[in-house]
C-alpha positions as CSV (number, residue, x, y, z in Angstrom):
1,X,-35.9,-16.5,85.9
2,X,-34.5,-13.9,83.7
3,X,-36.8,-12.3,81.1
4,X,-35.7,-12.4,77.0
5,X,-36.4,-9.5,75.1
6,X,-39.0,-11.0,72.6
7,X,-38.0,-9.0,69.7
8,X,-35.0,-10.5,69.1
9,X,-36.5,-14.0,68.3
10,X,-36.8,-15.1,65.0
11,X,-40.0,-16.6,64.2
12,X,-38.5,-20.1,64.4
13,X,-37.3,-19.5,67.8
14,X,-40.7,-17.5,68.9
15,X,-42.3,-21.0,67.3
16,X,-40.3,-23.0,69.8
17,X,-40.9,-20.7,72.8
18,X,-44.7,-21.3,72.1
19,X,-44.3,-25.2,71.7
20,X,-42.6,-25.1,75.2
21,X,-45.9,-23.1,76.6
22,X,-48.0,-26.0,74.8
23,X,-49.5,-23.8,72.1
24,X,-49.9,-24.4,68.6
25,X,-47.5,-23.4,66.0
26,X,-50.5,-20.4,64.4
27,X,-49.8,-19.0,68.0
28,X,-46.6,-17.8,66.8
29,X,-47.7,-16.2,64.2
30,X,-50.4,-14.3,65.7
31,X,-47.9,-13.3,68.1
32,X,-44.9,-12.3,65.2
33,X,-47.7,-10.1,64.0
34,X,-48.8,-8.4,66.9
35,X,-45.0,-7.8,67.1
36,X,-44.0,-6.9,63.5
37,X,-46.9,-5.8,61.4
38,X,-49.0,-4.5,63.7
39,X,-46.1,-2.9,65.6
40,X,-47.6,-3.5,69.0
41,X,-45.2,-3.8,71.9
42,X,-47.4,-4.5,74.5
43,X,-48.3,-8.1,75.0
44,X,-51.8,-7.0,76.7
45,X,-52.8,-5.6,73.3
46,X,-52.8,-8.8,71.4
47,X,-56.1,-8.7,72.3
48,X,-56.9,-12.6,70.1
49,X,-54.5,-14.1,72.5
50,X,-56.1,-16.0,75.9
51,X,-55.3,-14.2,78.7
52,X,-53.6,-16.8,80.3
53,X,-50.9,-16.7,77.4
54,X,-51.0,-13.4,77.5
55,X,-49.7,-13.7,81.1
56,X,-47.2,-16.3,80.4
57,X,-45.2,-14.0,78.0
58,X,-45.6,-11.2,79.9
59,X,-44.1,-13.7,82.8
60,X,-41.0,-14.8,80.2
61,X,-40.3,-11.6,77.8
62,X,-40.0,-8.3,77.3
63,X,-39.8,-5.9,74.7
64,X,-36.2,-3.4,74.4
65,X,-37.8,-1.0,72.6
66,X,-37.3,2.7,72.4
67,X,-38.5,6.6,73.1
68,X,-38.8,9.0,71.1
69,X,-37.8,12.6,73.2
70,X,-36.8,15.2,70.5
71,X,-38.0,15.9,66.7
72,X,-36.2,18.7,64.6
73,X,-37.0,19.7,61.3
74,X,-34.8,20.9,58.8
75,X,-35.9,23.9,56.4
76,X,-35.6,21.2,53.5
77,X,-37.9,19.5,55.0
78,X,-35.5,16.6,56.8
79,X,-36.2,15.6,60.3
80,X,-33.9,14.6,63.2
81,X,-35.1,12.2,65.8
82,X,-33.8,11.7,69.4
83,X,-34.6,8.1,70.7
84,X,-33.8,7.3,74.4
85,X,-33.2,3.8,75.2
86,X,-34.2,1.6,77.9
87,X,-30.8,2.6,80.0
88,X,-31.3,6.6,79.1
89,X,-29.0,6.1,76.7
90,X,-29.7,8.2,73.3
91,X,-29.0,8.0,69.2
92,X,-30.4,9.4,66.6
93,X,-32.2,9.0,63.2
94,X,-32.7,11.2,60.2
95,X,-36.0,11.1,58.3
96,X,-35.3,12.3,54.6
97,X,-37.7,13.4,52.0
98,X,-37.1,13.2,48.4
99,X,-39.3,14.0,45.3
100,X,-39.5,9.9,44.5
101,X,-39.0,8.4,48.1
102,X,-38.7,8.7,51.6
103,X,-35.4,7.8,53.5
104,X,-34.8,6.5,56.9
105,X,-31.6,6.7,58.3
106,X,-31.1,5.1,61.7
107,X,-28.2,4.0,63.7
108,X,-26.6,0.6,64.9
109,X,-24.9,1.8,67.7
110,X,-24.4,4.3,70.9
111,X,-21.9,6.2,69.4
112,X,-19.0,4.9,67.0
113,X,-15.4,3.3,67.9
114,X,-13.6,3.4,64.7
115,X,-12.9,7.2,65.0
116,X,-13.0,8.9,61.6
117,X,-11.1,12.0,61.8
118,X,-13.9,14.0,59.8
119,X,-17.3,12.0,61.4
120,X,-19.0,13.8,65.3
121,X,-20.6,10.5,66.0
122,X,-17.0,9.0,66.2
123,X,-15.6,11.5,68.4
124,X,-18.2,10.5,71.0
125,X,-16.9,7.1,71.3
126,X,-18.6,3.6,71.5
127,X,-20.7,2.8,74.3
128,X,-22.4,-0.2,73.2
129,X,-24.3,-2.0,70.5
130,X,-28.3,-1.6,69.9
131,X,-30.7,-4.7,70.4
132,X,-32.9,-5.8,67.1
133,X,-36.2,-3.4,68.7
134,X,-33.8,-0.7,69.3
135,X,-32.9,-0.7,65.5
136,X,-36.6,-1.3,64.0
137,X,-38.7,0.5,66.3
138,X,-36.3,3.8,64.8
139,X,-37.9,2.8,61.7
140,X,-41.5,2.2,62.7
141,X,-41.1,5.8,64.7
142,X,-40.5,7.4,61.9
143,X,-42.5,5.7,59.1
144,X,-45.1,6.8,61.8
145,X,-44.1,10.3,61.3
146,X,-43.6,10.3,57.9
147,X,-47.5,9.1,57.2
148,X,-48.8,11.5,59.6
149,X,-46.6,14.6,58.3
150,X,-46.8,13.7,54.7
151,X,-49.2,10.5,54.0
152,X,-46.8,8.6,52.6
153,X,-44.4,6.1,54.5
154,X,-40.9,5.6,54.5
155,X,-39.8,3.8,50.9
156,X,-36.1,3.2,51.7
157,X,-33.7,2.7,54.6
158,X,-30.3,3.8,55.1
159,X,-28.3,2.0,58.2
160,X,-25.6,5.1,58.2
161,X,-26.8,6.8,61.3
162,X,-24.4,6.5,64.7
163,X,-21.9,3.4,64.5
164,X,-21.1,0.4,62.0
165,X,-23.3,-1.4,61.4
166,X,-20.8,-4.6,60.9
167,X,-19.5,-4.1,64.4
168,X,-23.1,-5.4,65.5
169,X,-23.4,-8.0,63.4
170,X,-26.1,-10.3,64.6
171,X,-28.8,-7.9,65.9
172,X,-28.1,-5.7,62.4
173,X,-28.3,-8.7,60.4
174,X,-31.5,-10.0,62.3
175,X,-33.0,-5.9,61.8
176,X,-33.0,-6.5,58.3
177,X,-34.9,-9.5,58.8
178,X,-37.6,-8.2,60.7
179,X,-37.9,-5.7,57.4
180,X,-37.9,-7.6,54.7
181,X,-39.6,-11.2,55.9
182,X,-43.0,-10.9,54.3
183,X,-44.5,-12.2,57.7
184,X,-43.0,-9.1,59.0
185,X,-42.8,-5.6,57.5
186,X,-42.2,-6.9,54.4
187,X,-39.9,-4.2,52.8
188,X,-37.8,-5.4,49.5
189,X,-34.0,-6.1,50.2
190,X,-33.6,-3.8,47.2
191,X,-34.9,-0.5,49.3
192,X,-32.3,-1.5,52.0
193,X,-28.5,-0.3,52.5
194,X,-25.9,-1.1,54.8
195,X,-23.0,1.7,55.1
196,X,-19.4,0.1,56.5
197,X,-16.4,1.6,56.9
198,X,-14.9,-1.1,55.3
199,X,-14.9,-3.8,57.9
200,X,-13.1,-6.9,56.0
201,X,-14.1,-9.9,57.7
202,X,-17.7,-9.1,58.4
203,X,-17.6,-8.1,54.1
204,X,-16.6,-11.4,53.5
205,X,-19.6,-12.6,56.3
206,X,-21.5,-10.6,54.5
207,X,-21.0,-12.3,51.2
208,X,-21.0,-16.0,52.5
209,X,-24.0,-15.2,54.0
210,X,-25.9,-14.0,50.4
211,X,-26.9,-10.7,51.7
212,X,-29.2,-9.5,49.5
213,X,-29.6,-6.0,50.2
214,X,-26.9,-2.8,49.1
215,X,-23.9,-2.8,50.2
216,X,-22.3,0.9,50.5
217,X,-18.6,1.7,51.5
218,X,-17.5,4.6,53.0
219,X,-13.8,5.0,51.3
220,X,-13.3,8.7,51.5
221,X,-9.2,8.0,50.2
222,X,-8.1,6.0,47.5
223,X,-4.5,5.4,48.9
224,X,-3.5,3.9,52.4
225,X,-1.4,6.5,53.9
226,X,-4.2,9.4,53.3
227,X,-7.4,6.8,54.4
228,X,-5.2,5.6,57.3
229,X,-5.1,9.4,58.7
230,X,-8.7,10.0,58.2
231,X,-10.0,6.3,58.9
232,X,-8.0,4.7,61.6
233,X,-9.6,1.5,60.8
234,X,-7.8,1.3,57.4
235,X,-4.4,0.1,59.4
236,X,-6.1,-3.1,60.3
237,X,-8.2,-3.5,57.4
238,X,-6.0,-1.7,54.1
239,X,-7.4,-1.1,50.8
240,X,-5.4,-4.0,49.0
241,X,-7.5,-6.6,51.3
242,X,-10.8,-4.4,51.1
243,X,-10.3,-4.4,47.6
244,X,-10.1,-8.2,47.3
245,X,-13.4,-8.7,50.0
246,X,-15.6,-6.4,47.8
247,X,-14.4,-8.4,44.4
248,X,-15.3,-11.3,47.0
249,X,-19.1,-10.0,48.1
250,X,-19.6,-9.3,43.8
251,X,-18.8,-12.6,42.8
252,X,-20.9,-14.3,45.4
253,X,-24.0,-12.0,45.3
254,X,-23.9,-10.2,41.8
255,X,-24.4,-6.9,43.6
256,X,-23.4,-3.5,42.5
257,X,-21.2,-1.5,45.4
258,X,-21.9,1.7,46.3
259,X,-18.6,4.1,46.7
260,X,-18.9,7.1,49.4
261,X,-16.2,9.2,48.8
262,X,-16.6,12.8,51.3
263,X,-14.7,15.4,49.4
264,X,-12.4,17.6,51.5
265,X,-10.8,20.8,50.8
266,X,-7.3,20.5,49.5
267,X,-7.1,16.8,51.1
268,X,-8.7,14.0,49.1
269,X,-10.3,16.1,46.2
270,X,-7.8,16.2,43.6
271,X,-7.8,14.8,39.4
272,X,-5.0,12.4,41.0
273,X,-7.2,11.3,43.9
274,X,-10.2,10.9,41.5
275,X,-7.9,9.1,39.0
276,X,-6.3,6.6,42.0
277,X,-10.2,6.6,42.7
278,X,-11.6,5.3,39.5
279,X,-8.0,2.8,40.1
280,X,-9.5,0.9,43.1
281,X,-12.9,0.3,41.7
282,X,-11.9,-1.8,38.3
283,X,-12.0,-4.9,39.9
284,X,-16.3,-5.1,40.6
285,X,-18.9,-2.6,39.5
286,X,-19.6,0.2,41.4
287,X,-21.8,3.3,41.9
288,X,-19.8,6.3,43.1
289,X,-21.9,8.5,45.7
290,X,-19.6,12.0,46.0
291,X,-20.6,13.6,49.2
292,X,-20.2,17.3,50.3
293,X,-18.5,17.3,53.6
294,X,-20.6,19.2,56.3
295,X,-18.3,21.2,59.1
296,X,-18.8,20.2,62.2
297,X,-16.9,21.8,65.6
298,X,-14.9,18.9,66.6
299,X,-13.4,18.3,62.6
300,X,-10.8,20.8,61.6
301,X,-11.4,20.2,57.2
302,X,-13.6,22.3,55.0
303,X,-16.2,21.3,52.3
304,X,-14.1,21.6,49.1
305,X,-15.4,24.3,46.4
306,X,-18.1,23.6,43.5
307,X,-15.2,24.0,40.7
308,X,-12.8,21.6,42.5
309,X,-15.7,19.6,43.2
310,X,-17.1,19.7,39.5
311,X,-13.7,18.7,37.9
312,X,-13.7,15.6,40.7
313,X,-17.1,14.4,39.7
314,X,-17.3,15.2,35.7
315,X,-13.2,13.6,35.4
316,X,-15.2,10.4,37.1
317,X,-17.4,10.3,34.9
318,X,-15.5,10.8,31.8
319,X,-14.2,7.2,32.4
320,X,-17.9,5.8,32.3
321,X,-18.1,5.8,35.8
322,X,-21.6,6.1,37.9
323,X,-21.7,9.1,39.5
324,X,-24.1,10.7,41.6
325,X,-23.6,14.2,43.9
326,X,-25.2,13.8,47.2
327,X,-25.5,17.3,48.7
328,X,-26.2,17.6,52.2
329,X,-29.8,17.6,53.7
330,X,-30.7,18.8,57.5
331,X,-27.3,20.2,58.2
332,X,-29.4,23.0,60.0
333,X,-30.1,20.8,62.3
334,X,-27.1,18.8,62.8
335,X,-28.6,15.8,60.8
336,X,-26.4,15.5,57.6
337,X,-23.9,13.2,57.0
338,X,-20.9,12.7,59.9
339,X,-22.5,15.5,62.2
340,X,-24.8,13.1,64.4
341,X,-24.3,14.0,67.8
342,X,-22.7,16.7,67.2
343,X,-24.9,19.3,69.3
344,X,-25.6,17.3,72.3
345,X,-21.5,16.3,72.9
C-alpha cells in the first residue's frame, strides 16, 4: 500500500479518510488541527487521538514537509531562508520586515521554466513543482522566526519566491486554502498575493474560480517585441490576450491588479515606455508597483538611475495612476527580487 501525504487533503477528503477508518466526523477535525493550527507534523503528537488511530495514519500517510538548513540576514533587517525538501532538493524564502507588517515571500517551485532574461531563479531551470506542506510549512518556518526574532508574526504573504506559481496550480491553489480557512491558519485572503508572469489560461482559472486573494503581474514591457526578449513566455501568451484575461479576472472578482514593472537601464524605462505603460492598463484598475532591478551575475542589464527612474514614476502618476516605488530589500544577501538562487548556482 502506498502512503498519501496527509497535508495535501482537504478537510472533506481527511473527513472521508476517517469515515473509512470508522471514526466520527470531529475526528477530522481534531486531526486538521493538529495539522494546521497547531502546526504539528507528527501524528504521535496529537496526543487526544487513541493510539490505535494514531497508528492507523501513521500506517496510511505521511507528512512532505520541509528543513530548514540556512538563515541569512540582511543589514535591513530581511532574512533569507534555505529549506531542503524531502528529495534534498532546496528553495528559498524571504522573510521581510516593514514598519506596518511583516512579509513572507516563499516559492512554488524548484527553480523556474519560463526563463526571464533578467530573473537567477529562471536561469536554474525547472525541476519540479512543490507539494501543499512544502509551500505552508515555508510559511509556518518563518512566522516561527519572525515571533521569536521580533514578537510579532508574519501579517502578509507574497508567493513571488522561485517559480510560477500558476504552473502549480492545484497544490498553490490548495496552499492558499490551508491559510485562509478559518479551521486552518485562518489568514484573510486580503493579506495574500499571487505573482504570475502572465500565465493566460490559468488567469482566466483564476477568475472562474472567484479567487479572492491579489492578483499581481509581472509585465516588465508594455509592448510584445521588448517583453518577448525579456519574458519568453510572452510569445505564447502576448499582451493583447493578457490584456483581455485581466479585464476577464476584474469583471468576475472586482479585484484591483497589481502591475510589476522592473525598470532597466536604457531598456524599458523610458516616458514612451511609461506612456505605452499607462496604455495597457485602461481597460481594469490597477496599482502600478515600479521595482528597482537588482544585478545579479548571470543578467547582463543595470538598475536604471534615480532621475530616469523619477521621471518614469512621477509621468505615471501625472495620469492618476497608483504608484508605489518598491526598492530592494536583502540584496546583501541575495534575497531581493529576481536574485533567488543566485549564490548557490
Amino acid at each position: 500500500m502506498q502512503k498519501q501525504d496527509i497535508l495535501s487533503l482537504s478537510f472533506d477528503e481527511l473527513v472521508t479518510a476517517m469515515m473509512q477508518f470508522g471514526e466520527k466526523k470531529f475526528r477530522a477535525t481534531q486531526v486538521y488541527q493538529w495539522l494546521w493550527q497547531k502546526r504539528v507534523r507528527s501524528f504521535e503528537q496529537m496526543t487526544n487521538l487513541s493510539q490505535s488511530l494514531r497508528d492507523t495514519l501513521s500506517e496510511h500517510f505521511y507528512c512532505q514537509t520541509i528543513k530548514s538548513v540556512t538563515n541569512h540576514k540582511s543589514s535591513d533587517g530581511s532574512m533569507k531562508f534555505g529549506f531542503s525538501l524531502s528529495d534534498g532538493k532546496i528553495v528559498e524564502g524571504v522573510l521581510i520586515p516593514a514598519k506596518d507588517r511583516m512579509t513572507a515571500c516563499i516559492s512554488s517551485q524548484v527553480g523556474c521554466g519560463l526563463q526571464c532574461t533578467f530573473c537567477a531563479t529562471g536561469a536554474l531551470g525547472f525541476t519540479r513543482n512543490l507539494s501543499v506542506g512544502e509551500i505552508t510549512d515555508q510559511f509556518f518556518y518563518m512566522d516561527a522566526e519572525a515571533r521569536k526574532t521580533t514578537g510579532n508574526g508574519i501579517s502578509n504573504i507574497v508567493y513571488m519566491g522561485m517559480g510560477e506559481p500558476l504552473m502549480n496550480y492545484d497544490a498553490v491553489m490548495a496552499s492558499i486554502s490551508r491559510l485562509t480557512e478559518p479551521n486552518a491558519v485562518g489568514m484573510a485572503p486580503s493579506r495574500i498575493t499571487l505573482s504570475t508572469a502572465g500565465v493566460i489560461k490559468q488567469i482566466i482559472k483564476l477568475a472562474n474560480d472567484g479567487f479572492p486573494c491579489n492578483l499581481a503581474v509581472s509585465l516588465h514591457a508594455p509592448k510584445d517585441m521588448l517583453r518577448s526578449q525579456l519574458m519568453p513566455i510572452n510569445k505564447t501568451n502576448p499582451l493583447a490576450k493578457l490584456s483581455d484575461a485581466l479585464a476577464y479576472f476584474h469583471e468576475k472578482t472586482g479585484g484591483r491588479i497589481t502591475i510589476e514593472y522592473m525598470l532597466l537601464n536604457g531598456i524599458n524605462d523610458s516616458i514612451q515606455h511609461a506612456r505605452d505603460l499607462a496604455e495597457f492598463t485602461k481597460r481594469f484598475p490597477v496599482k502600478i508597483n515600479v521595482i528597482e532591478f537588482n544585478p545579479h551575475e548571470m543578467s547582463p542589464y543595470q538598475k536604471s538611475d534615480r532621475q530616469t527612474a523619477d521621471q518614469f514614476v512621477n509621468f505615471l502618476k501625472g495620469l492618476n495612476l497608483i504608484v508605489n516605488v518598491r526598492y530592494s530589500k536583502g540584496r546583501d544577501i541575495a534575497a531581493a527580487c529576481g536574485q533567488l538562487a543566485a549564490k548557490r548556482r
